[in-house]
C-alpha positions as CSV (number, residue, x, y, z in Angstrom):
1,X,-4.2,1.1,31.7
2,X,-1.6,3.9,30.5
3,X,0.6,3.1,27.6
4,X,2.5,4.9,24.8
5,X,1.7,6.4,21.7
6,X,2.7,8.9,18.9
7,X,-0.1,11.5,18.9
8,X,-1.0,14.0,15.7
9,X,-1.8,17.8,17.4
10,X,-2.9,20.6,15.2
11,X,-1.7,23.8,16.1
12,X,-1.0,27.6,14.5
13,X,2.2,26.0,13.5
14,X,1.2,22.9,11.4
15,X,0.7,19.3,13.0
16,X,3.1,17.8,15.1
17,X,3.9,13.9,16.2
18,X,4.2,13.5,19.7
19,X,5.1,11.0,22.1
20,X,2.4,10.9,24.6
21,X,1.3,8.2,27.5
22,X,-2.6,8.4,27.1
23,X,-4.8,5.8,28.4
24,X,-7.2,3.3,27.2
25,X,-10.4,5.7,27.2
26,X,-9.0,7.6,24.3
27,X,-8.7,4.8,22.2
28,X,-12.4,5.4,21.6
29,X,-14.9,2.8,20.5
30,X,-14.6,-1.1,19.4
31,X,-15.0,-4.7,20.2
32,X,-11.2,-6.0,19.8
33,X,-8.3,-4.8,21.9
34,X,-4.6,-5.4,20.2
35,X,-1.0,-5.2,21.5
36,X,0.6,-4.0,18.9
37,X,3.8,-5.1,17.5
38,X,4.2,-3.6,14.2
39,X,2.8,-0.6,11.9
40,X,4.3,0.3,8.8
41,X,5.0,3.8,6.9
42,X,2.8,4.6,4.1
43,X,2.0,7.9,2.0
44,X,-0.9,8.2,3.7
45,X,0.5,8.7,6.8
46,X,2.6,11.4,5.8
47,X,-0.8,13.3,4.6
48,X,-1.8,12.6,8.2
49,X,1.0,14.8,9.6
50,X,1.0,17.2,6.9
51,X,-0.8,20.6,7.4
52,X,-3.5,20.6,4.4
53,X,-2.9,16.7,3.7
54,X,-6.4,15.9,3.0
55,X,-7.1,12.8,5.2
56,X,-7.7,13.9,8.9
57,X,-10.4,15.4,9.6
58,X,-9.9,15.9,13.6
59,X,-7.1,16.5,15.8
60,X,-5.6,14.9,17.4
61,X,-5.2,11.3,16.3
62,X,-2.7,8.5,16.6
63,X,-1.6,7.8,12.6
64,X,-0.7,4.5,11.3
65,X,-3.0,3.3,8.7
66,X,-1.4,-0.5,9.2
67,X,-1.5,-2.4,12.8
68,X,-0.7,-5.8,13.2
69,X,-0.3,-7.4,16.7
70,X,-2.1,-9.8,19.3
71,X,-5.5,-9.6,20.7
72,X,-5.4,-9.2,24.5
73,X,-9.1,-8.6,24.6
74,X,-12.5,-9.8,22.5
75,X,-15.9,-8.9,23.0
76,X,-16.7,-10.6,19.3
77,X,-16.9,-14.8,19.2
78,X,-14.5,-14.6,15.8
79,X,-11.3,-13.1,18.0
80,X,-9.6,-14.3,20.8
81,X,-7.3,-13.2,23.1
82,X,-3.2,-14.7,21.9
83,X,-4.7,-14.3,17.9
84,X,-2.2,-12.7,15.4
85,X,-4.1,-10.3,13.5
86,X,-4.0,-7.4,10.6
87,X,-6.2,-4.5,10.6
88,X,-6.4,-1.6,7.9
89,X,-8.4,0.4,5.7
90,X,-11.6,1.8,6.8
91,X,-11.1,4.8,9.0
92,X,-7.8,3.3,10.3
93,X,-5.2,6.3,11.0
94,X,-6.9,8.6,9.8
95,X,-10.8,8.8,11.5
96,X,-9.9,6.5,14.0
97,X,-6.7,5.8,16.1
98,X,-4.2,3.9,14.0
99,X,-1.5,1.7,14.7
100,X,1.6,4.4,16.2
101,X,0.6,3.0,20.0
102,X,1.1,0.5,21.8
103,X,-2.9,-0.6,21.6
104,X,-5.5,-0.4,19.3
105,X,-9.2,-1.0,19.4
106,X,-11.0,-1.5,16.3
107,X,-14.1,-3.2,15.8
108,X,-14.0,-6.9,14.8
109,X,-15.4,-6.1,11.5
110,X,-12.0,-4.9,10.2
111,X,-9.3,-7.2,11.4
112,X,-8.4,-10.2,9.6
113,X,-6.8,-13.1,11.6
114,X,-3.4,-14.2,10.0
115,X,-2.7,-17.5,9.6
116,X,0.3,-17.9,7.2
117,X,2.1,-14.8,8.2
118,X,4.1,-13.5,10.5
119,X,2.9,-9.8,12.2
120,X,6.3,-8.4,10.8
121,X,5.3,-9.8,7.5
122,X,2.2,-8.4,7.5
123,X,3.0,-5.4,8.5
124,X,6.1,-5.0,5.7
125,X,3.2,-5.6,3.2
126,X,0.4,-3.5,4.9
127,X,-1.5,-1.5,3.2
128,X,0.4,-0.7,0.3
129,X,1.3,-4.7,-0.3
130,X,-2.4,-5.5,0.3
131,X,-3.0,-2.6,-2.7
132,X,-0.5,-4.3,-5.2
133,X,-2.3,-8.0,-4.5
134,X,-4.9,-6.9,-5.3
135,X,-3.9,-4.8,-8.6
136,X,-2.6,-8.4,-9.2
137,X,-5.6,-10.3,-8.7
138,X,-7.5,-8.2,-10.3
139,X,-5.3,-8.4,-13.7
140,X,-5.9,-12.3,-12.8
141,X,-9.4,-12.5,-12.8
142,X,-9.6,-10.3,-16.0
143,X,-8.0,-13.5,-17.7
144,X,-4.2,-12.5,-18.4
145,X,-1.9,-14.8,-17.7
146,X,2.1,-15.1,-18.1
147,X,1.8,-16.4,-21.8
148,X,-0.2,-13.2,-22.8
149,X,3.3,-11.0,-22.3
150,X,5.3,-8.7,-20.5
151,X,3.0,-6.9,-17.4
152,X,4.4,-2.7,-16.6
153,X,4.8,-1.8,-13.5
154,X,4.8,2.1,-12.7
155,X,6.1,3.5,-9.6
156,X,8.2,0.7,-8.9
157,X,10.6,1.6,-6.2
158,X,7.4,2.7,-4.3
159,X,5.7,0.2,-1.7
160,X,3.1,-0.9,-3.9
161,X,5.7,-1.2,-6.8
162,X,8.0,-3.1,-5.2
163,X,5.7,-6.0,-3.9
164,X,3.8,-5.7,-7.2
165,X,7.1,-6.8,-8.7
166,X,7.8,-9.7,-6.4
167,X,4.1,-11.5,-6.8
168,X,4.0,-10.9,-10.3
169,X,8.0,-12.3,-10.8
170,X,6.5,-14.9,-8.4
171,X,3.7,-15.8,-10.8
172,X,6.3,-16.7,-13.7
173,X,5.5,-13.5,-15.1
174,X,7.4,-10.8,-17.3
175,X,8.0,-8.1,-15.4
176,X,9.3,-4.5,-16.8
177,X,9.3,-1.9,-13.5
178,X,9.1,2.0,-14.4
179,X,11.0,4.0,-12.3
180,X,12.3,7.4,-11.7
181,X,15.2,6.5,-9.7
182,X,18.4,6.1,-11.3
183,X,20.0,3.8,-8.9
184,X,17.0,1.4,-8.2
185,X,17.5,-1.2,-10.8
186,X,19.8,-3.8,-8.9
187,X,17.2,-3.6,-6.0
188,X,14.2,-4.3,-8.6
189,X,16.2,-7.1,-10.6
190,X,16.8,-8.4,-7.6
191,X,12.7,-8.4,-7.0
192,X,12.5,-10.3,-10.3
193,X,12.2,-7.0,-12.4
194,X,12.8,-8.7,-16.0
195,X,13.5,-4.9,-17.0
196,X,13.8,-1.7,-15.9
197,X,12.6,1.6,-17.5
198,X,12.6,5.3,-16.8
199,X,9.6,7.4,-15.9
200,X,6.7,7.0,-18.8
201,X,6.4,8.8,-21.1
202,X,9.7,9.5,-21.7
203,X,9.7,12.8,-22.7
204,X,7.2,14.1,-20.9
205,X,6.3,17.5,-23.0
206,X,5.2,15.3,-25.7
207,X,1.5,14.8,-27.2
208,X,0.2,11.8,-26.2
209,X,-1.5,9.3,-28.9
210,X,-4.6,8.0,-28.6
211,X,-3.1,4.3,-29.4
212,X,0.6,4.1,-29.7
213,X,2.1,0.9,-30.3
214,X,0.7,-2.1,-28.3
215,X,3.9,-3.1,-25.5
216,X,2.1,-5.3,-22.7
217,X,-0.7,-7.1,-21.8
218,X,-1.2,-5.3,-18.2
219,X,-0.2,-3.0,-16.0
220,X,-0.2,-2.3,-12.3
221,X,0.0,1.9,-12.2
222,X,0.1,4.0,-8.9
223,X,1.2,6.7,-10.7
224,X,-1.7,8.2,-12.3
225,X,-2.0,11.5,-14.3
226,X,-0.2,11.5,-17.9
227,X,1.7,8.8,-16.7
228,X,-1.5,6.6,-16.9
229,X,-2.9,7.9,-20.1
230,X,0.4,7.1,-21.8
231,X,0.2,3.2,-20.6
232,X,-3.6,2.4,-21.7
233,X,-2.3,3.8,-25.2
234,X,0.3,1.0,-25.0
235,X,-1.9,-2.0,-23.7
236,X,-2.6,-5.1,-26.3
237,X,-5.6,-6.2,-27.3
238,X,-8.1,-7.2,-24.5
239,X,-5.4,-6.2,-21.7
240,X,-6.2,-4.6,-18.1
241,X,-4.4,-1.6,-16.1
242,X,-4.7,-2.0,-12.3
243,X,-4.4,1.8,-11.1
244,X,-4.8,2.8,-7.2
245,X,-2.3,6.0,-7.3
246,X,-2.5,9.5,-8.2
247,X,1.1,10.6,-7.5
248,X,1.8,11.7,-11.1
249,X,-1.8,13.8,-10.9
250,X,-5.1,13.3,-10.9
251,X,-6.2,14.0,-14.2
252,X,-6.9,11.6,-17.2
253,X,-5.6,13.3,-20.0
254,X,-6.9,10.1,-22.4
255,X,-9.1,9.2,-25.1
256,X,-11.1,6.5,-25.3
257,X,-9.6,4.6,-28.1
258,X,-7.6,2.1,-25.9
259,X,-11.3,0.8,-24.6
260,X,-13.1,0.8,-28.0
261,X,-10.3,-0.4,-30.2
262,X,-8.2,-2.8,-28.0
263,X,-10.8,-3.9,-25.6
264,X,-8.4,-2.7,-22.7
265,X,-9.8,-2.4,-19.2
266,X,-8.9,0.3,-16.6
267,X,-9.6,-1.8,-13.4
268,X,-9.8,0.6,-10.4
269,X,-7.8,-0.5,-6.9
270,X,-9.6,0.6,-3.5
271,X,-8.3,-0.6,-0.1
272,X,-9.6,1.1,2.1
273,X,-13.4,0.0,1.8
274,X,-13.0,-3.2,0.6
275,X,-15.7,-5.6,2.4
276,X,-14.3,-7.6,5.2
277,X,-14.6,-11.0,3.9
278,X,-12.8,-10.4,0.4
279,X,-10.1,-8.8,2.7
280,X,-9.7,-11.6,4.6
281,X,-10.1,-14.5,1.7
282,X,-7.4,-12.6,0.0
283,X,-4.8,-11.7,3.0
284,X,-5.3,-15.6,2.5
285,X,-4.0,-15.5,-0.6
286,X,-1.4,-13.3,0.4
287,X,-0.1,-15.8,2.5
288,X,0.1,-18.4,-0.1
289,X,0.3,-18.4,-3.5
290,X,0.2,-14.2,-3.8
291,X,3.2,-14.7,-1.1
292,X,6.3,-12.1,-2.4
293,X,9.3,-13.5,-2.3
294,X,11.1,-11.3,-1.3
295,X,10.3,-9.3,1.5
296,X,13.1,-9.1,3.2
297,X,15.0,-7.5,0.5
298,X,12.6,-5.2,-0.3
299,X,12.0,-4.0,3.5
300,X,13.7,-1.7,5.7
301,X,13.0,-0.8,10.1
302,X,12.5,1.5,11.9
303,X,11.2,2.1,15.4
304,X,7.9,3.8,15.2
305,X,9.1,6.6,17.4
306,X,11.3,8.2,14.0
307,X,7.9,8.0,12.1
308,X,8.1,11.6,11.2
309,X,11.4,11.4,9.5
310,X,10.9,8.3,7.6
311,X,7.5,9.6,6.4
312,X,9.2,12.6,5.5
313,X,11.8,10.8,3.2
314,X,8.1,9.2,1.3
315,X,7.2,12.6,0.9
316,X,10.4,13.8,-0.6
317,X,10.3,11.3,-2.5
318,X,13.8,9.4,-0.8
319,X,12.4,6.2,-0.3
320,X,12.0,2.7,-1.3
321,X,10.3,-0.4,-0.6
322,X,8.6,-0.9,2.6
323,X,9.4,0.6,6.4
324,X,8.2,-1.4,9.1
325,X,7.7,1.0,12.1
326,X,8.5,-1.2,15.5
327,X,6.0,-0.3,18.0
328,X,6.4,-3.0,20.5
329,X,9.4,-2.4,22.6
330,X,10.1,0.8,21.5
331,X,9.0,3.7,23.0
C-alpha cells in the first residue's frame, strides 16, 4: 500500500517538508493501523521543521504530534477496525511518524478511542487542548473552585490559552486572559474571557517582588520565564498555577515566599508522558463536562499540505487559536 505524506529531510540547507508517496513499511513498528482524517498545528511541530529545534532526533520523519482518524487495522483486542480514535504524546511526531500522512501506526498503548467527539473536534483540541484540560483539572483537584475568585490565564491567544479560556468560562468561572496581542480581545470575550490584560508583568524591566498583592486564586501559565515568577507573587492564599510552557524563557527568576507564605502550589503540566489510562479517562472528560464551548470560534483549517506556512505563522508568533491540518482528502 502507497499513500501520501509530508516528510521532514535534513540536509546542508536546514530541514525541509516534503510531499512524498512512501509506503506502509516506513511507517515502522505498531499494533493499530489509522486512516487519518485530521492532525493539528502545534509549536512543537514547528521545532520539528526547524534546523536546531530540539525535538527530532533522526531524519527524516513525518511531523504531526496530533492524529485522529479510523482504524482500518488491529492486532490489539481494545481497537477495532471503523473505531474513531485520538493518539498523541509519547514519541508522536517527533521519534515516531506523526499524523502529516495519510496513515499512521502506533501501538495500541497510545490511542484513546473517542466516544463523545468528533475526529475534527479532537483534533482542534489536540495536544495543546488536551494540555489546557488538564492545567484545569489539575487546579480542580487542588480544591479551587469558581467561588474562590478570578483564575489568570497567560498566553491566551495561544492554543492552550484559548481552550483554557473556554473550559474554565464553561465552569462558571472568572476568567482574566493575558495577552500580548492588541487586537485579540473580542476573540477571547467572545471565549468567555471576563477580562483581558496585556503581557505580565507590565513593565517588564522592573524588580520583581517576592509577594505582591494577592489578585487570583489560580492560574493556567504557558508562558514561563519572568512571566511565571510575577504570577506565583500574585496568587491568594492556598491557590495553584498550572504551568506547561516556556515561551517567555526557561528560567525561574522567583523566591520562595509565594509557597511558604501563601501556601500557593506550582502544579507542573506534562502531556506527552502521561500514562495511558488517565489519558483516556480524561479525553472522557473532555468530551463532557471539560467540553469547550467554543471550538468553532476559536478554530481555524487548513489542509495539511500548507503545514509549513501555518507552523511558520506559530513561530512568528502570527497566530491564534487552533489550526486543524486536513489530511484526508487532501493531498
Amino acid at each position: 500500500m502507497e499513500f501520501w505524506a509530508m516528510v521532514a529531510h535534513e540536509s546542508d540547507s536546514g530541514i525541509v517538508l516534503t510531499r512524498q508517496q512512501v509506503d506502509e513499511g516506513f511507517l515502522g513498528q505498531g499494533t493499530v493501523t489509522i486512516k487519518v482524517h485530521y492532525s493539528s498545528a502545534n509549536f512543537k511541530d514547528g521545532l520539528a521543521i526547524t534546523p536546531g529545534g530540539g525535538v527530532v532526533r533522526d531524519y527524516p520523519i513525518v511531523p504531526g504530534i496530533d492524529i485522529t482518524g479510523e482504524v482500518v487495522a488491529s492486532e490489539s483486542d481494545d481497537f477495532a477496525p471503523g473505531d474513531q480514535v485520538v493518539a498523541h504524546g509519547y514519541g508522536i511526531g517527533v521519534s515516531h511518524h506523526g499524523g502529516f500522512a495519510e496513515y499512521a501506526k502506533v501501538p495500541d498503548e497510545w490511542v484513546v478511542k473517542l466516544d463523545e467527539l468528533s475526529t475534527r473536534d479532537a483534533a482542534a483540541l489536540g495536544t495543546a487542548g488536551f494540555t489546557a484540560a488538564m492545567s484545569v483539572q489539575a487546579l480542580l483537584d487542588r480544591g479551587i473552585t469558581p467561588d474562590d475568585g478570578a483564575i489568570l490565564v497567560t498566553g491566551a491567544t495561544g492554543g492552550v490559552g484559548t481552550v483554557a479560556v473556554d473550559i474554565l468560562s464553561g465552569l462558571g468561572f472568572e476568567v482574566i486572559a493575558s495577552t500580548g496581542k492588541k487586537d485579540a480581545g473580542d476573540l477571547l470575550s467572545e471565549l468567555g474571557a471576563n477580562e483581558v490584560i496585556g503581557r505580565l508583568p507590565e513593565d517588564p524591566d522592573a524588580k520583581l517582588r517576592p509577594l505582591a498583592k494577592a489578585q487570583w486564586a489560580g492560574a493556567v501559565d504557558s508562558v514561563g520565564g519572568k512571566s511565571l515568577a510575577y504570577v506565583l507573587s500574585c496568587i491568594g492564599y492556598g491557590g495553584a498555577v498550572a504551568a506547561s510552557g516556556l515561551t517567555g524563557g526557561h528560567d525561574l527568576p522567583a523566591t520562595v515566599m509565594p509557597f511558604i507564605l501563601r501556601g500557593v502550589a506550582l502544579l507542573g503540566i506534562d502531556s506527552v508522558n502521561m500514562p495511558i489510562e488517565k489519558r483516556r479517562d480524561l479525553w472522557s472528560r473532555i468530551g463532557k463536562e471539560l467540553r469547550p464551548q467554543h471550538l468553532s470560534t476559536l478554530e481555524s483549517y487548513a489542509p495539511v499540505t500548507e503545514a509549513a506556512a501555518v507552523l511558520a505563522d506559530i513561530k512568528n508568533g502570527k497566530h491564534s487559536g487552533r489550526t486543524v491540518l486536513g489530511v484526508a482528502g487532501e493531498f
